[in-house]
Structure formats: C-alpha cells, structure tokens
C-alpha positions, -999 to 999 in steps of 0.1 A, spaced: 43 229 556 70 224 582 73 185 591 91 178 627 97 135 626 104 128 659 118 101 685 123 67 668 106 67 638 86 36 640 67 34 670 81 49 703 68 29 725 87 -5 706 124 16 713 119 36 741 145 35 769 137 38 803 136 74 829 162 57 843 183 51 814 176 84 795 187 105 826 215 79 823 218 76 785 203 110 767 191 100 728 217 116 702 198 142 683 202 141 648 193 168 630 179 165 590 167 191 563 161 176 530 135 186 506 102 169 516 79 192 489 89 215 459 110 214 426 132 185 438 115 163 464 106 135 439 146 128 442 151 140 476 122 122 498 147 89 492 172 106 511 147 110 541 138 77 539 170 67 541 178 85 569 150 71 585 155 35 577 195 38 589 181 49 620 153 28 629 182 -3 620 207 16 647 185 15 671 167 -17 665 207 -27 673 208 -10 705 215 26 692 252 41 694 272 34 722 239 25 742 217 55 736 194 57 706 191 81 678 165 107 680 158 118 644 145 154 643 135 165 603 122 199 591 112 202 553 131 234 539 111 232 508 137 239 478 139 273 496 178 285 508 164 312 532 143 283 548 173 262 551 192 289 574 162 293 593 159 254 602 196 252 603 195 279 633 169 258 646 182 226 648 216 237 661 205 267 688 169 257 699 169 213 687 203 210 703 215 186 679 247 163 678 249 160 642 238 178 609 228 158 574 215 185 553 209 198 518 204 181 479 217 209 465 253 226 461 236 255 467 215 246 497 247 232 510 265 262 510 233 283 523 240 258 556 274 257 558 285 288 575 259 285 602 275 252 608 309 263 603 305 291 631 292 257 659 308 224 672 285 204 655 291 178 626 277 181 595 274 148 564 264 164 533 254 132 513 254 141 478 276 138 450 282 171 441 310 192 426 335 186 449 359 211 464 349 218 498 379 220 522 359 223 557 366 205 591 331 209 600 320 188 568 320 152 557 308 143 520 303 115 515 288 114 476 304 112 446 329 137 434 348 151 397 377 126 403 360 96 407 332 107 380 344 135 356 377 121 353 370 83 345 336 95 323 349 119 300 383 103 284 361 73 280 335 94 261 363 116 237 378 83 227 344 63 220 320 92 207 345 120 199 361 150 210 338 176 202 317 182 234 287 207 242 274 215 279 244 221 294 241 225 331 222 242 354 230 275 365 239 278 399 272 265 416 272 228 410 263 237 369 289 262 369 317 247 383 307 210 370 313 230 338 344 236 346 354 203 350 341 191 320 361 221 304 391 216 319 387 175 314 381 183 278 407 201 267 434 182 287 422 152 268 430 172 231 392 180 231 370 210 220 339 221 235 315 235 207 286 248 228 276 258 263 247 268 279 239 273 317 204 272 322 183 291 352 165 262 374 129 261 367 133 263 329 111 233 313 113 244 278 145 233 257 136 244 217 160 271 217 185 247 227 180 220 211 185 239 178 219 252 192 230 216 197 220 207 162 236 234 148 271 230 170 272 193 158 289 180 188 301 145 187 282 142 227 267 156 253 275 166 288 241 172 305 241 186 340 206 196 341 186 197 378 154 194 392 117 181 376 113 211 355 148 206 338 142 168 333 121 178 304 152 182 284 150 142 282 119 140 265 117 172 240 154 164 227 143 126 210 109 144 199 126 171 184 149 147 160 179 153 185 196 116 190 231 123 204 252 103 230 247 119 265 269 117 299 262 129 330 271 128 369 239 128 377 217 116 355 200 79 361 216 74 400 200 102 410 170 114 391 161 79 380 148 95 343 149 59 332 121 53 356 103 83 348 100 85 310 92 66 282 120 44 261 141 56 246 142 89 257 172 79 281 190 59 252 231 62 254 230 82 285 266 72 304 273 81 342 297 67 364 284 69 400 289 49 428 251 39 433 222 26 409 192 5 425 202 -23 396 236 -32 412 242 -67 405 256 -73 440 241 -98 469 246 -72 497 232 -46 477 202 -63 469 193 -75 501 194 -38 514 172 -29 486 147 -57 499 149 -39 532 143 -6 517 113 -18 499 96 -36 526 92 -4 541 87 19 517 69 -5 491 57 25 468 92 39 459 98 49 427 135 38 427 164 35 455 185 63 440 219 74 451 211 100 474 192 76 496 220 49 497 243 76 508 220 91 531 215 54 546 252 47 544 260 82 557 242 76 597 264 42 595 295 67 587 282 85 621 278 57 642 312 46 630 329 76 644 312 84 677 320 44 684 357 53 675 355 83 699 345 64 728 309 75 722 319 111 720 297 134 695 324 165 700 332 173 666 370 177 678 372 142 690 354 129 659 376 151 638 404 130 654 391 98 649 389 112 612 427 118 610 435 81 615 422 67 580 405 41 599 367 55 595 353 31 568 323 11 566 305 -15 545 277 2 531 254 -11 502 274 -1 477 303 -19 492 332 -4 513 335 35 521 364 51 540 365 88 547 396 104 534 414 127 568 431 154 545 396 160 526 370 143 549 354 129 517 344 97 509 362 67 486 338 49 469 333 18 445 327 30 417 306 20 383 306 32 345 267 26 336 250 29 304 212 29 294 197 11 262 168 18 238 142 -3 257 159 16 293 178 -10 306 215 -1 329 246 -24 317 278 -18 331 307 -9 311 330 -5 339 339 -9 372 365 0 402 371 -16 434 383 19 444 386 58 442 401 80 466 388 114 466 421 123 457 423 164 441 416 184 471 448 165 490 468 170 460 462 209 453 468 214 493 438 205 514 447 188 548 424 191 575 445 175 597 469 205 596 446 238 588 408 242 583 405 271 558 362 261 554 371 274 516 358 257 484 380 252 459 378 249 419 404 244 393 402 283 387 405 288 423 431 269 437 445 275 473 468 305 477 504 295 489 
C-alpha cells in the first residue's frame, strides 16, 4: 500500500499559512521514501518518524526562511524497482526541493542516478559503507573511518587477531567486507572464515558449524534485515558464545530490545547514536520523541539522523539566503561552515565529501543486555574519500569508491 503524508503533519489547520502568504511564501516540498512495510520497516519506520517530528519542530518555529515544510512520503516497501518509481514521482510530478531517501546501500544506489540526472538535493541518512563521491548527495550517517577503523584494532588487540565475517550479500555486506579485510590484515590479522549471505535467509546452522570449526578469536557480523536477525538467537542456542562487532548491530536494529538476554552478550559497535546516551540534550530529545510516538520500540540511529538530517537542510537553505538550488546549497557546502547541534551533539558536513563528522561512541552489551561505553570521541571527520582524491568542490565524478576501487589519476 502506497502511503502519501501530506502538509504539516499534525494538524493543518494549527500551521497553515495564509492565501496570501502561500502565493507569497510557497511551502518547501520535501520529498521521503523510507520503508514503511516489508523486511526492514521495524528499523526504518523511526526514520519516518523522525522526519516527521524534525518537521513538525521547523515549522512549529516558523518553518525555513518563513515558509513551512510540506512533507510528502511514499512507502517503497523494501522493493528497489518501487523506489525509482517514487523517486520519478517525487522529483517530476511532486516537484520537490529536497530528497531523504533509502535504508539501504542498495536502495540508495537504485535512487541515486535518478537524482543525479536533476537539481535536486538528496540526504541519505544512514550509516552505510561509505564511498560515495556525488555533488548531488549528503550522508550524513556513520561511515568505515569513524567505525571500522576505531572498532577493529580495538577488537585484534582485546579478543585476538583471528577474525571471521558474515555479512549480507548485497553492496553494503560486500564492501563492509572489505573493510573489515583490509582493516584486518593492516593490523597483522588473519581472517579464518567468510560468508556473504543472500537477504532473506533466517536459518544459520550451516554457519554456525563453520564458525565453530574456523575457531576465530571474534566475530564481524554484518547481517541485515528481520529475517537475518535470527543469527542472534540460534548462535547462543546452538553452543556458539564468541565476541561479536558490528557497525550496525544495537544503534540500528536495537536486537538488545528485541531478544532475550544474553543473546546480544559481547556485541561491540562504535556508532554515533544509541537511545541510552548518557547526555542531557540527548535525553531531552528522546522525551520529545516519546511523547509523540509513546509506543516506539527504541530511538535507533537512523531516526536521530533522519531527525538531525531536516535540521542539516534548514541549516543550508538559511545559509543560502533561503535558496533550495542545489548549486547554491552546494556552495554554502564548500565553506565548512554547515554544522548543527543535533542530539547526538555537534555535526558539520565535510565540502570535499559532503559527509558528515560525528561524535562518536565505542558501546558494548552485557549478559543481562545492558550498553556501557568503552569509548568515546568528541570528533571524526569523514576523512578517506578527501584523502584518496574526492573534492566536490573541484569535480563531481557521482562515482563510489572502495579500497579496491580507488579513483583513476
């Protein structure tokens, strides 16, 4: 079922502007696809609800530079074909001024030529595997070298450096792989095992027995979606007790929520969101959050950065003078001055990548579920594409990059 939120979000009547001021003042249109219904929507409906509670906040305010935000949502339904088609949509029939779209790598880059080939914006809001070099795009999640790269040397040295993967296969498994490879080795590691395993798999025996057999001294477990998640409670009741990271794990798919201790014992993630931040900012927006959406299962990441994501956007258009061209946006980009404090504390967009720098948090889980922190960092710049070559502010190549595909010079 197709869902079309319109105009205001809570109540139209409470925020609508005069005839007089909309001829004056049209609404900015912003356009949203996230999975409403399907394999992942128990993790993506946050980022909806984010979306929506950014933008009934913006224009509670007095919208963006005097007009108010028109929030115009489709549910793509974990389908990529559907994704294009609401895409096309939203850009050629909606008119929109701005694009947040897609939970998954994969859905991301089902959108991203349609976006690439119009002047519109697009935020993709999840932490994902990094790479993208695009004008068109801002990420704003977390990315390898603010996750990967502080996770893994910290796992070799405390658990060991014998390391198996699992990860689901499709771009943000394969290439998260990749990573983990590469981090591996550099760090005098050895990876024993790897398997990348088709999305909609819910049954793990075979490899489970693998991992036993490989004897790795952790884990890396990239798995995605509801059916995947099972992983997490047939390993423990299959005898299999091993140390476990992840950069997405807990922030995102809340499995400490969802299953029974200790199913999620010694799982480690960095991230730059969890819902049990000890911070006074970050648990007054998560009073917000649940006062109006009482019956959420947990604030994960996706929703903060979906939330902190529309702030991003009204940041930007108020730089441009209350322009939505993405060329004087992209502009306002190049300065370094786009940053704003966001639950999770403060979050600048990077001009050469156009990706955020985050705060950024080492978490573990215990027996009985409970999130400690091991570690912690004011700050981390999204940092590899600008070293391997990425600028936007020169060239816009709309390429993805990997550490086995490196720009050509």
């Amino acid at each position: 079922m197709t869902v079309k939120l319109s105009a205001l979000l809570s109540g139209i009547a409470a925020f609508a502007i005069s005839a007089a001021q909309a001829a004056d003042k049209p609404p900015i249109k912003i356009g949203l696809l996230e999975d409403q219904s399907g394999e992942i929507a128990l993790f993506t409906l946050p980022k909806v609800r984010g979306t929506q509670l950014a933008v009934e906040e913006i224009n509670k305010a007095g919208g963006i530079a005097g007009r108010q935000l028109e929030l115009i949502a489709y549910d793509p339904q974990f389908d990529n074909s559907k994704f294009q088609e609401f895409t096309r949509r939203l850009l050629d029939k909606d008119k929109v001024d701005v694009l947040f779209a897609g939970a998954t790598s994969a859905s991301r880059e089902a959108v991203r030529p349609i976006v690439d080939n119009s002047d519109v914006l697009y935020f993709y809001t999840n932490q994902y595997e990094g790479g993208v070099c695009d004008g068109n795009m801002i990420g704003t999640g977390g990315l390898p070298e603010q996750q990967f790269s502080t996770l893994i040397p910290w796992m070799m040295e405390k658990y060991g450096k014998k390391v198996y993967i699992i990860a689901a296969d499709y771009n943000f498994g394969q290439i998260s792989a990749e990573w983990t490879r590469k981090l591996v080795t550099e760090n005098g590691g050895t990876i024993v095992g790897q398997e990348l395993i088709p999305l909609g798999v819910s049954q793990f025996g075979q490899t489970i027995q693998n991992i036993q057999k490989a004897k790795p001294d952790w884990l890396m477990t990239l798995v995605v979606g509801n059916s995947q998640s099972s992983f997490y409670e047939q390993a423990p009741a299959a005898g299999l007790k091993i140390p476990m990271g992840s950069s997405i794990t807990i922030g995102l798919a809340f499995e400490h929520k969802r299953f029974k201790p200790p199913a999620m014992e010694n799982m480690h993630v960095a991230m730059n969101w969890f819902e049990e931040l000890d911070d006074p900012k970050a648990k007054e927006f998560v009073a917000r959050w649940r006062a109006k959406f009482p019956n959420e299962t947990y604030v994960n990441d996706m929703g903060q950065n979906a939330y902190a994501a529309v702030y991003m956007y009204k940041k930007l258009v108020e730089m441009a003078g209350g322009s939505t061209k993405l060329a004087d946006i992209r502009k306002q980009i190049a300065t370094g001055k786009a940053c704003i404090d966001a639950p999770e504390g403060q979050i600048c967009i990077d001009p050469k990548s156009q990706h955020a720098a985050h705060r950024m948090w080492q978490i573990s889980v215990d027996a009985a579920h409970n999130v400690k922190t091991e570690r912690s960092w004011d700050r981390i710049e999204p940092y590899w594409l600008g070293q391997i070559g990425c600028d936007l502010t020169k060239d816009d190549p709309k390429e993805q990059y990997t550490p086995s595909n490196l720009p050509k010079k």
